[in-house]
Biopython code that builds the backbone (N, CA, C, O; Angstrom):
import numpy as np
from Bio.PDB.StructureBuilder import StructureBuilder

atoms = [
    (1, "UNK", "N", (-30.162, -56.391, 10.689)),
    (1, "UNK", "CA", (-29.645, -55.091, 10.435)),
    (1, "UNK", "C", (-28.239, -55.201, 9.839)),
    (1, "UNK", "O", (-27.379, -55.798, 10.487)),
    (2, "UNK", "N", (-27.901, -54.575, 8.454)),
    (2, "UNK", "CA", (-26.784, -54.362, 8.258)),
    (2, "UNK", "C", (-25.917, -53.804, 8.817)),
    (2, "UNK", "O", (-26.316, -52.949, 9.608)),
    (3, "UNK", "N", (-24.112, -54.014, 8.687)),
    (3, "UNK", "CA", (-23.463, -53.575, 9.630)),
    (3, "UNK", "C", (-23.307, -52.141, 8.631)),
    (3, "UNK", "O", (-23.223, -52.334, 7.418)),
    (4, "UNK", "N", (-23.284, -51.243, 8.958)),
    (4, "UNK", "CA", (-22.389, -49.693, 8.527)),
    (4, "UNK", "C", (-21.139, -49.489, 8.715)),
    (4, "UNK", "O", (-20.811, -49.318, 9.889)),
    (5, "UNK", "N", (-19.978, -49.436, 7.590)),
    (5, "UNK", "CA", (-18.746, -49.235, 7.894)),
    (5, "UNK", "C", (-18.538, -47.932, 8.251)),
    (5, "UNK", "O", (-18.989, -47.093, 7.470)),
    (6, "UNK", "N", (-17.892, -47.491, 9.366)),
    (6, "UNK", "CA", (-17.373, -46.503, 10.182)),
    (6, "UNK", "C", (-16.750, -45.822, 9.161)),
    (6, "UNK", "O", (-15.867, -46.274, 8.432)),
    (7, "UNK", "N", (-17.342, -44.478, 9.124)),
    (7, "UNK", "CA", (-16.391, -42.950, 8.184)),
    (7, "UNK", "C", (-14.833, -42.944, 9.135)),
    (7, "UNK", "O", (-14.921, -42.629, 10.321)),
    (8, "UNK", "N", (-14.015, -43.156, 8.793)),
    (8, "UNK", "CA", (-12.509, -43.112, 8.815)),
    (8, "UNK", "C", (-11.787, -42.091, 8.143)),
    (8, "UNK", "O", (-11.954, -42.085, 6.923)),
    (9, "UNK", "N", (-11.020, -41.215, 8.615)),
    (9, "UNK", "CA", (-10.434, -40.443, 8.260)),
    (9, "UNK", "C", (-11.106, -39.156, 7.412)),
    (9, "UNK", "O", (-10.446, -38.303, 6.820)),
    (10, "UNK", "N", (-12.365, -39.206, 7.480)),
    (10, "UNK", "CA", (-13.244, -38.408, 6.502)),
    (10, "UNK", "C", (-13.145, -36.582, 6.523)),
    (10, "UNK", "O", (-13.382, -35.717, 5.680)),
    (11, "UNK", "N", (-12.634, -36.561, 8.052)),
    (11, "UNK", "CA", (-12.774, -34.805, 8.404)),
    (11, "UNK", "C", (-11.220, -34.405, 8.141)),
    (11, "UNK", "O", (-10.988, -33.216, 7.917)),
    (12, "UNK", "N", (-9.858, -35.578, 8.158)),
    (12, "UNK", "CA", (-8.423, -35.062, 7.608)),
    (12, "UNK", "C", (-8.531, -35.106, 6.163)),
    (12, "UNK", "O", (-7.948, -34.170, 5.616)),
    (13, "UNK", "N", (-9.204, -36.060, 5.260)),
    (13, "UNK", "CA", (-9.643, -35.736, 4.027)),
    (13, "UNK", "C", (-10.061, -34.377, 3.664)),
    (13, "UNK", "O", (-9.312, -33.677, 2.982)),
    (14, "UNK", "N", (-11.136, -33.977, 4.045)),
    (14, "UNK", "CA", (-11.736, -33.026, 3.930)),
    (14, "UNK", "C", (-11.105, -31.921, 3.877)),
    (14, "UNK", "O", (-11.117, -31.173, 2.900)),
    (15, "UNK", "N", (-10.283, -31.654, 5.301)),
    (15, "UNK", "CA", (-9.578, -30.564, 5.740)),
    (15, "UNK", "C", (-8.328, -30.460, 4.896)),
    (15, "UNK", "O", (-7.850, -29.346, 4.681)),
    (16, "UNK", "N", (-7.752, -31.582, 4.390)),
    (16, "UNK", "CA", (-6.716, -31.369, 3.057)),
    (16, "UNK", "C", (-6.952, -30.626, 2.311)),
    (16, "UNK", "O", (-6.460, -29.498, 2.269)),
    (17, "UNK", "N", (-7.906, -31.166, 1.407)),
    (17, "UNK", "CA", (-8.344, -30.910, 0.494)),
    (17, "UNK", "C", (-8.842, -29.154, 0.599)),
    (17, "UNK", "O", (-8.462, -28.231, -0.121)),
    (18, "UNK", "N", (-9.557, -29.125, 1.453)),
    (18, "UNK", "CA", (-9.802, -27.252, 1.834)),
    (18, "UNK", "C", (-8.837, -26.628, 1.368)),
    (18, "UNK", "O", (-8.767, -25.871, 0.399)),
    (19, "UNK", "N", (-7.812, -27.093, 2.353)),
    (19, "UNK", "CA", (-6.363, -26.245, 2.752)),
    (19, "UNK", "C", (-5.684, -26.448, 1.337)),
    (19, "UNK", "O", (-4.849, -25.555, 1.191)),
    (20, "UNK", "N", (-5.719, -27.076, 0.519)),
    (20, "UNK", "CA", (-5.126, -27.120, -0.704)),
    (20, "UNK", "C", (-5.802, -26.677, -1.640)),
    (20, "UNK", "O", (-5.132, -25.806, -2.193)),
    (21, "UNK", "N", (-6.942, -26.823, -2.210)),
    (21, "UNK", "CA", (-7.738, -25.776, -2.790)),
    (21, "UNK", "C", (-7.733, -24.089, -2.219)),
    (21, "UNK", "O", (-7.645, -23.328, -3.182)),
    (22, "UNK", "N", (-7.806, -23.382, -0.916)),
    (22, "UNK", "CA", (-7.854, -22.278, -0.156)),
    (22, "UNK", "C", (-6.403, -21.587, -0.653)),
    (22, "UNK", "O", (-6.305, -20.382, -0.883)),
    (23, "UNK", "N", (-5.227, -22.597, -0.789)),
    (23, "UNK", "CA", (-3.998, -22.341, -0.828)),
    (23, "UNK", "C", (-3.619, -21.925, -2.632)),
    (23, "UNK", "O", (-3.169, -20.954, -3.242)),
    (24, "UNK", "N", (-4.115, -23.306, -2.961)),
    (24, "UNK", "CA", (-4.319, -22.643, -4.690)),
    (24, "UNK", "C", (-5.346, -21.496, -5.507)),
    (24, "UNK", "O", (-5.252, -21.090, -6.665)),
    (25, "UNK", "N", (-6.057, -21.247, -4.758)),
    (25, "UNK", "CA", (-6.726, -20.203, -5.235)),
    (25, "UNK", "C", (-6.056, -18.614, -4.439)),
    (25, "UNK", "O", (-5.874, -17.537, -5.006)),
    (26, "UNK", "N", (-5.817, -18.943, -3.068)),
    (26, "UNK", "CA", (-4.956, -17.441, -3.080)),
    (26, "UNK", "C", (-3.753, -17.191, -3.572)),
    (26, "UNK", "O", (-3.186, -16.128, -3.317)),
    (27, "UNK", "N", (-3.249, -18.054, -4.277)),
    (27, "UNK", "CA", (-1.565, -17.916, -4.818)),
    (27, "UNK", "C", (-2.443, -17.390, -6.182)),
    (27, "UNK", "O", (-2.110, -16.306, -6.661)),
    (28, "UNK", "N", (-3.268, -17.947, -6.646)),
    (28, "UNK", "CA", (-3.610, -17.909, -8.019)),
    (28, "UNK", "C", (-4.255, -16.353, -7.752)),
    (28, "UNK", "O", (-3.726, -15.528, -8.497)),
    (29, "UNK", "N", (-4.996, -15.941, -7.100)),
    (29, "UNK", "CA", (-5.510, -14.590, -6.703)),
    (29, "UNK", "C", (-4.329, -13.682, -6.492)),
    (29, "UNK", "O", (-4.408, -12.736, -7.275)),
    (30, "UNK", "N", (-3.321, -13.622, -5.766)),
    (30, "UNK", "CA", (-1.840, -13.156, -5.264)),
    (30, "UNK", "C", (-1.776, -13.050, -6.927)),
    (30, "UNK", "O", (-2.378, -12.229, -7.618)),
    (31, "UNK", "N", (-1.212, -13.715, -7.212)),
    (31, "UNK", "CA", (-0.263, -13.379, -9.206)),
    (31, "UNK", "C", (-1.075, -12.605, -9.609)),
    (31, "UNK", "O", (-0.451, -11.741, -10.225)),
    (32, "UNK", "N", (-2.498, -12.323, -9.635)),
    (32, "UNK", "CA", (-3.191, -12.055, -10.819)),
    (32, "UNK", "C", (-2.983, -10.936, -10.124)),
    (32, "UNK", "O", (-2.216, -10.328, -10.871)),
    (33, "UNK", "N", (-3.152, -10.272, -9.207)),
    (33, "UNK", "CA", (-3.605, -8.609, -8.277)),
    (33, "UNK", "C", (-1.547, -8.313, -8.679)),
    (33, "UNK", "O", (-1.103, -7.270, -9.159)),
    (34, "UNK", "N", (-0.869, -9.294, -8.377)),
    (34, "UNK", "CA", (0.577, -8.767, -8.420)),
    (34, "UNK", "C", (1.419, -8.782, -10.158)),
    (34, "UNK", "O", (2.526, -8.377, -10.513)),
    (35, "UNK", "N", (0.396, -9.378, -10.842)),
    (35, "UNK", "CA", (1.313, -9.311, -12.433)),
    (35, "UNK", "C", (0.162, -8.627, -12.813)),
    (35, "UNK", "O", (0.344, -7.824, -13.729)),
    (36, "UNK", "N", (-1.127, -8.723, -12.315)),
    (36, "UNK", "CA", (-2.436, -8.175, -13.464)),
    (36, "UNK", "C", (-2.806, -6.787, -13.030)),
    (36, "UNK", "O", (-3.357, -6.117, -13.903)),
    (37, "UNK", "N", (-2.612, -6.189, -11.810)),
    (37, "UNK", "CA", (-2.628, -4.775, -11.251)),
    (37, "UNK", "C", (-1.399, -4.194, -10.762)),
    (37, "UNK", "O", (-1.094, -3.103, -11.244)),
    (38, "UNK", "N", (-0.544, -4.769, -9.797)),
    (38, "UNK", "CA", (0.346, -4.016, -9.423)),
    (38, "UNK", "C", (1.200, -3.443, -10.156)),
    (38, "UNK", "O", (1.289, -2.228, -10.335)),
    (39, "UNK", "N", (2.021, -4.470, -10.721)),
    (39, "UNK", "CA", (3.176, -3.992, -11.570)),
    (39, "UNK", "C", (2.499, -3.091, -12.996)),
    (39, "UNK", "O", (2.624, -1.885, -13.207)),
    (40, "UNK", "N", (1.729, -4.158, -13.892)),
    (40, "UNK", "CA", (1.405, -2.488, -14.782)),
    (40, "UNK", "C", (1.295, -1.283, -14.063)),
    (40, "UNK", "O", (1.613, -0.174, -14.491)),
    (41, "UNK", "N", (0.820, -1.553, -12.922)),
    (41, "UNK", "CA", (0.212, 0.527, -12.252)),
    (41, "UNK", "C", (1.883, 1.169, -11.872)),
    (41, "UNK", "O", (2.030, 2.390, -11.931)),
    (42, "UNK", "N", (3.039, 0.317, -11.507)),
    (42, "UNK", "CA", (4.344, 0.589, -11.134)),
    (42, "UNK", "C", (5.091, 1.044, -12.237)),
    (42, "UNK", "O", (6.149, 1.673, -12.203)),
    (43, "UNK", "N", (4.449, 0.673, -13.218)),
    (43, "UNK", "CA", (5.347, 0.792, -14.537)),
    (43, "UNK", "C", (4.905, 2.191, -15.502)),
    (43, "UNK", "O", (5.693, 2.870, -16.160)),
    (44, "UNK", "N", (3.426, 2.396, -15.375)),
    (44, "UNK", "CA", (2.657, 3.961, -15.424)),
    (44, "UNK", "C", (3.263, 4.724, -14.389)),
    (44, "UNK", "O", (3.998, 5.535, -14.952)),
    (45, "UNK", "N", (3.308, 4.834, -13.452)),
    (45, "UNK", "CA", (3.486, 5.307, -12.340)),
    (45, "UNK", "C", (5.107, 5.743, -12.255)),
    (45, "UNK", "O", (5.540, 6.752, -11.697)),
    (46, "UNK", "N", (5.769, 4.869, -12.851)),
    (46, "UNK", "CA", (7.112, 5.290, -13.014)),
    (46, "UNK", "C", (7.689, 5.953, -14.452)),
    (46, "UNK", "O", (8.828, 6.399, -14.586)),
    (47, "UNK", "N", (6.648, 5.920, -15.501)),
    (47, "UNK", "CA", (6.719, 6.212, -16.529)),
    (47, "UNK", "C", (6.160, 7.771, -16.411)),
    (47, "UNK", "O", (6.659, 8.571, -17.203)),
    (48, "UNK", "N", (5.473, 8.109, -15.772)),
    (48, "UNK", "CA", (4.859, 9.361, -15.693)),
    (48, "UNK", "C", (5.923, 10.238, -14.850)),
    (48, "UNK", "O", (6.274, 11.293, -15.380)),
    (49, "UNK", "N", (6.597, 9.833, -13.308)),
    (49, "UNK", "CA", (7.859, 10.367, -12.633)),
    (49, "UNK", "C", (8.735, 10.940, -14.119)),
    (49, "UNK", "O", (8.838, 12.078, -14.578)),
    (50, "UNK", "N", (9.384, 9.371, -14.692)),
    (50, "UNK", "CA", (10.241, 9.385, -15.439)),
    (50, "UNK", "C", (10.005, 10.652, -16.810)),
    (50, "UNK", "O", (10.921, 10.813, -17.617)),
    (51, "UNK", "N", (8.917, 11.335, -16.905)),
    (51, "UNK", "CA", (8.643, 11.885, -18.264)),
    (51, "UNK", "C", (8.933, 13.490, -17.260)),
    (51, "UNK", "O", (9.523, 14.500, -17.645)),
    (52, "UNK", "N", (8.292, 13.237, -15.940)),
    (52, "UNK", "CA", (8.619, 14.525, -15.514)),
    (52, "UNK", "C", (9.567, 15.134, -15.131)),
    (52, "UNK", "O", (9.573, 16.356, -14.978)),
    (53, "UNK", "N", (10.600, 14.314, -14.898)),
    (53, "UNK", "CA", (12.152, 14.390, -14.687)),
    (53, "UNK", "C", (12.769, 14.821, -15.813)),
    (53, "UNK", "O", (13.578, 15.748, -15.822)),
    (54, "UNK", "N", (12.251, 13.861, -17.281)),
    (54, "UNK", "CA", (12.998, 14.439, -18.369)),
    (54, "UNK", "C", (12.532, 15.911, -18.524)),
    (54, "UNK", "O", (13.295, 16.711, -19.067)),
    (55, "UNK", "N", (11.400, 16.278, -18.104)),
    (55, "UNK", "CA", (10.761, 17.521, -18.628)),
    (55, "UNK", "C", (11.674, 18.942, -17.832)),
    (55, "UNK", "O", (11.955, 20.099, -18.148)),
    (56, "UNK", "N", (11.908, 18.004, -16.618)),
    (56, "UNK", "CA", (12.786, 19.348, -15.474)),
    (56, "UNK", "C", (14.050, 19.082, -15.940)),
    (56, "UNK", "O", (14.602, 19.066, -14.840)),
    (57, "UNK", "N", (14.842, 18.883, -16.637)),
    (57, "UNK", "CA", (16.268, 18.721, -16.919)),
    (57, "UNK", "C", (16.371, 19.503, -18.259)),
    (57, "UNK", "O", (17.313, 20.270, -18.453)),
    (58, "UNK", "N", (15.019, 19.226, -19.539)),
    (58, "UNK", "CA", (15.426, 19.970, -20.312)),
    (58, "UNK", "C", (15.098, 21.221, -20.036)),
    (58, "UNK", "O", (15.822, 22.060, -20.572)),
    (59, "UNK", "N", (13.774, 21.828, -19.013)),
    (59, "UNK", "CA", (14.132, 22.655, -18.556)),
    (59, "UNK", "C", (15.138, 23.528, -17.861)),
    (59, "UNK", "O", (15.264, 24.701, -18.215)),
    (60, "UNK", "N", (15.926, 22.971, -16.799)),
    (60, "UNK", "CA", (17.367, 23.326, -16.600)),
    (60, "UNK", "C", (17.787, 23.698, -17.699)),
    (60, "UNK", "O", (17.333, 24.826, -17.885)),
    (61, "UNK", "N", (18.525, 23.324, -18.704)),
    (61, "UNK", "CA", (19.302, 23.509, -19.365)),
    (61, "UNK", "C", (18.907, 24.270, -20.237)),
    (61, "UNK", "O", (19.880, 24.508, -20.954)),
    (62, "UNK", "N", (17.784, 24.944, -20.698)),
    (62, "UNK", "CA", (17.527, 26.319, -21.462)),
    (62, "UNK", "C", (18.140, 27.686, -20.993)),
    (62, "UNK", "O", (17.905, 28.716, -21.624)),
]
sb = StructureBuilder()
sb.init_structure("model")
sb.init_model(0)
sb.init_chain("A")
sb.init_seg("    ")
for serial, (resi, resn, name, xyz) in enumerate(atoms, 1):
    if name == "N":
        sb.init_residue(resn, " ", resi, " ")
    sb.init_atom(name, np.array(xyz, "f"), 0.0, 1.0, " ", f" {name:<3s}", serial, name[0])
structure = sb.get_structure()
Protein backbone atom coordinates (compact mmCIF):
# COMPACT_ATOMS: atom_id res chain seq x y z
CA UNK A 1 0.00 0.00 0.00
CA UNK A 2 1.15 3.37 -0.87
CA UNK A 3 1.83 5.91 1.72
CA UNK A 4 -0.78 9.13 1.22
CA UNK A 5 0.70 12.44 2.07
CA UNK A 6 -1.40 14.13 4.78
CA UNK A 7 -3.60 17.42 3.41
CA UNK A 8 -1.71 20.16 5.51
CA UNK A 9 -2.89 23.36 5.87
CA UNK A 10 -5.67 22.81 3.21
CA UNK A 11 -8.88 24.37 5.23
CA UNK A 12 -6.42 27.93 6.19
CA UNK A 13 -5.77 27.87 2.40
CA UNK A 14 -9.09 27.66 1.56
CA UNK A 15 -10.49 29.99 4.13
CA UNK A 16 -7.93 32.75 2.76
CA UNK A 17 -8.64 32.60 -0.22
CA UNK A 18 -12.72 32.87 0.53
CA UNK A 19 -12.09 35.77 2.74
CA UNK A 20 -10.11 37.49 0.03
CA UNK A 21 -12.14 36.86 -2.88
CA UNK A 22 -15.68 37.65 -0.42
CA UNK A 23 -13.64 40.88 0.47
CA UNK A 24 -12.83 41.81 -3.21
CA UNK A 25 -15.98 41.37 -4.60
CA UNK A 26 -17.89 43.43 -1.86
CA UNK A 27 -15.53 46.45 -2.14
CA UNK A 28 -15.94 45.96 -5.89
CA UNK A 29 -19.94 45.72 -5.34
CA UNK A 30 -19.66 48.84 -2.54
CA UNK A 31 -17.99 51.33 -5.56
CA UNK A 32 -20.24 50.27 -8.16
CA UNK A 33 -23.86 50.84 -5.90
CA UNK A 34 -21.68 54.09 -4.40
CA UNK A 35 -20.13 55.78 -7.81
CA UNK A 36 -22.72 53.78 -10.20
CA UNK A 37 -26.13 54.61 -8.16
CA UNK A 38 -25.68 56.70 -5.29
CA UNK A 39 -23.94 59.68 -6.16
CA UNK A 40 -25.50 60.18 -9.77
CA UNK A 41 -29.12 59.92 -7.84
CA UNK A 42 -27.39 62.80 -5.19
CA UNK A 43 -26.45 64.87 -7.92
CA UNK A 44 -30.30 64.70 -9.72
CA UNK A 45 -31.62 64.98 -6.52
CA UNK A 46 -29.74 68.04 -5.72
CA UNK A 47 -30.07 69.43 -9.09
CA UNK A 48 -33.82 69.30 -8.97
CA UNK A 49 -33.80 71.11 -4.96
CA UNK A 50 -31.29 73.45 -6.63
CA UNK A 51 -33.69 74.46 -9.79
CA UNK A 52 -36.47 74.85 -7.21
CA UNK A 53 -34.80 77.26 -5.07
CA UNK A 54 -33.76 79.23 -8.12
CA UNK A 55 -37.43 79.15 -9.16
CA UNK A 56 -38.60 80.58 -5.43
CA UNK A 57 -36.12 83.49 -5.41
CA UNK A 58 -36.97 84.65 -8.83
CA UNK A 59 -40.22 84.41 -7.65
CA UNK A 60 -39.59 86.61 -4.57
CA UNK A 61 -38.31 89.18 -6.35
CA UNK A 62 -41.19 89.97 -8.91
Amino acid sequence: MPNIAPIVGRLRKGLVMDLSVATGIGLGMGYWFWYGYHVPAVRHRDAFYAKIEEQRIANSRQ
